[in-house]
C-alpha positions as CSV (number, residue, x, y, z in Angstrom):
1,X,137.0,94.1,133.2
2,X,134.1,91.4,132.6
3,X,131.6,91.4,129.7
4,X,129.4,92.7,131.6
5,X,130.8,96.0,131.7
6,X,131.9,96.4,128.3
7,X,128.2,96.7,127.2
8,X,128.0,99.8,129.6
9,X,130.8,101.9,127.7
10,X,131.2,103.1,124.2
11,X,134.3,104.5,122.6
12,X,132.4,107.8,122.8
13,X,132.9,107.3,126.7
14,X,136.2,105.8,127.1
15,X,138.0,108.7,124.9
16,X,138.8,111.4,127.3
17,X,141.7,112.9,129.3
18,X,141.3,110.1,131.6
19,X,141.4,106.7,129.6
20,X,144.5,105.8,130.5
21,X,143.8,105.8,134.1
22,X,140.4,104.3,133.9
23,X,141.0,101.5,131.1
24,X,144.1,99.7,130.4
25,X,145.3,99.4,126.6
26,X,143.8,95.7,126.4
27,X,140.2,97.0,128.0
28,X,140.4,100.0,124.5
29,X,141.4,97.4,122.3
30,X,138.3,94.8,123.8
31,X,135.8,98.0,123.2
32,X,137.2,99.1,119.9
33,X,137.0,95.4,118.2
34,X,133.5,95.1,119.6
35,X,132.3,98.0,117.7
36,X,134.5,97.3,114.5
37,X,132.9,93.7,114.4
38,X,129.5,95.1,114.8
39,X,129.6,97.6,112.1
40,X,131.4,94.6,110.1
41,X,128.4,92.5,110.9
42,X,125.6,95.6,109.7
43,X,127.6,96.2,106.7
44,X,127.7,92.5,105.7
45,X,124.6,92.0,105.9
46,X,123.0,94.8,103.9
47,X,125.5,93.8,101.0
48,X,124.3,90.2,101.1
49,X,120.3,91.9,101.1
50,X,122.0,93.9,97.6
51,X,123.2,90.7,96.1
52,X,120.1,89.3,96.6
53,X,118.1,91.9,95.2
54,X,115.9,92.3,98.7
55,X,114.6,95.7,99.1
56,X,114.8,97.2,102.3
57,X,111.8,99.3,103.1
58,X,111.7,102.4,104.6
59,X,109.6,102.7,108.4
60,X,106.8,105.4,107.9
61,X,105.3,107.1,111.2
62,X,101.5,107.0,111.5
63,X,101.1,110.1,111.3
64,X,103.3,110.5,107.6
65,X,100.3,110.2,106.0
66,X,99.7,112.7,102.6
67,X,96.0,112.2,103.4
68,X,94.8,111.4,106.7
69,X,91.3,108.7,107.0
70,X,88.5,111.1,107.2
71,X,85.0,110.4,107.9
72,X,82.1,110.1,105.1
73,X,80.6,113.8,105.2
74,X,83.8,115.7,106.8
75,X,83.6,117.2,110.0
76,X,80.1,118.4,109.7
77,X,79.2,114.8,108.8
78,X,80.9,113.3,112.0
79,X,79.1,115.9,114.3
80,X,75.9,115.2,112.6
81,X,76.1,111.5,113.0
82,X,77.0,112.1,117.1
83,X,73.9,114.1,117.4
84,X,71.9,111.0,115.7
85,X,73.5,108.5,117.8
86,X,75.6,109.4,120.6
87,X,72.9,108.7,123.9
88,X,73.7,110.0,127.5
89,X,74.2,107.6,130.4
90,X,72.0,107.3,132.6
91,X,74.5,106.9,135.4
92,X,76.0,110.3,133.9
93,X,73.2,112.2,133.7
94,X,71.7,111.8,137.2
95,X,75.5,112.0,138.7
96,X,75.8,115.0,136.6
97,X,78.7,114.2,134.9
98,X,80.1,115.7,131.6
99,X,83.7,116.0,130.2
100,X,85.4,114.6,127.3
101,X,86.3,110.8,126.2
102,X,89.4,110.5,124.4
103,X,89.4,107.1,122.0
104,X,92.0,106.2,119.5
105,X,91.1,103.5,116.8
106,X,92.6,102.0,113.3
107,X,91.1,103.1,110.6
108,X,91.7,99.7,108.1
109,X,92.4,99.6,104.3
110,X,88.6,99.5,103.6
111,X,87.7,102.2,106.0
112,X,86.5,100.0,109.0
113,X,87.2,100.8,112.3
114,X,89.4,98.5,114.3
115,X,91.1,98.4,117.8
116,X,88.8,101.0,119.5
117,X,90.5,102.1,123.0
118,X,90.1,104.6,125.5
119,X,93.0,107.0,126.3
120,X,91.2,109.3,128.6
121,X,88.4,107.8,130.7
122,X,85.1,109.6,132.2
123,X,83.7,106.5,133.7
124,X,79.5,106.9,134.4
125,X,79.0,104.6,131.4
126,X,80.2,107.6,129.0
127,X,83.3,105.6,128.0
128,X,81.1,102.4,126.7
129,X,78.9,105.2,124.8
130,X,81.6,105.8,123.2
131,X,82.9,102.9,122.3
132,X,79.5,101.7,121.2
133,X,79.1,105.2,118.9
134,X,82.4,104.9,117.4
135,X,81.9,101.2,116.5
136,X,78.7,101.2,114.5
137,X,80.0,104.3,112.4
138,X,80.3,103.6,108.7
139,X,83.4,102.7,106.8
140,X,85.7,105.8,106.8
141,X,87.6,107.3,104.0
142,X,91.1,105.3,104.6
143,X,94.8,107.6,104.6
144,X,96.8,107.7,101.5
145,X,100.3,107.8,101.6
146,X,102.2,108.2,98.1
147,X,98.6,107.2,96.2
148,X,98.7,103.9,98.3
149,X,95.8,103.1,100.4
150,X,97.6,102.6,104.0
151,X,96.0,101.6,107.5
152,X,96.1,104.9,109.8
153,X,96.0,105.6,113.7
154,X,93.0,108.0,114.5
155,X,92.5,109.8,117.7
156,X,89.1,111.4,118.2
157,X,87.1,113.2,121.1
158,X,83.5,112.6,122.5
159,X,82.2,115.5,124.6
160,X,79.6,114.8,127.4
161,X,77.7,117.5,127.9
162,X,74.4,117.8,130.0
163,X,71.9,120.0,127.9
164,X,69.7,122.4,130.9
């Protein structure tokens, strides 16, 4: 059995009724030392990061937050400033276009707004608007997580509607 193959099976796979047809008792013992020395490997290492005193920090989801970024004003606030500054396309309007523009953004440690993107396009010149809107809004009020100040991932939706 080549290398190659070895990386394809686990013990999990090899232990059945049929290991001793499939795999000879020098292919198990190839597979089982693999694992051993990788688990050797892991647990070296993390006792080596003890010694030295490293700390090894936990991976939080974006979405672990204990307060998520919010915008000056609340909700009412963030409708309020749409209202003031969200203009319809051209290109939209006379196509007669409306629907909804879904953006996602990082809301930074100061509040600023970073990394706008579209993840649900309208096209007509709506998705620019949107862009445009959600860049020139002012600093947000940043997530928390544990009383730390933390960047945050922010999803939002712009609706395009044509008023009669």
């Amino acid at each position: 059995m080549s290398n190659k193959n070895f990386n394809m099976f686990s013990i999990d796979k090899i232990v059945s009724e049929e290991r001793s047809k499939t795999y000879g008792a020098n292919d198990l013992r190839i597979i089982y030392l693999k694992h051993i020395n990788r688990a050797f490997i892991i647990a070296a290492v993390l006792f080596v990061l003890a010694l030295v005193g490293c700390k090894v920090m936990p991976v939080y989801r974006k979405e672990m937050s204990n307060r998520q970024a919010a915008f000056p004003g609340g909700q009412q606030g963030y409708e309020k400033f749409l209202q003031k500054n969200l203009k319809y396309p051209k290109a939209a309007s006379d196509a007669g276009v409306e629907g909804k523009v879904f953006l996602q953004f990082i809301v930074e440690k100061n509040g600023s707004i970073d990394n706008v993107k579209v993840l649900k396009s309208l096209g007509y010149g709506c998705d620019a608007e949107a862009i445009r809107v959600v860049k020139m809004m002012p600093r947000w009020t940043p997530a928390q997580k544990n009383g730390n100040v933390i960047r945050s991932e922010f999803t939002i939706t712009i609706n395009f509607v044509l008023m009669d």
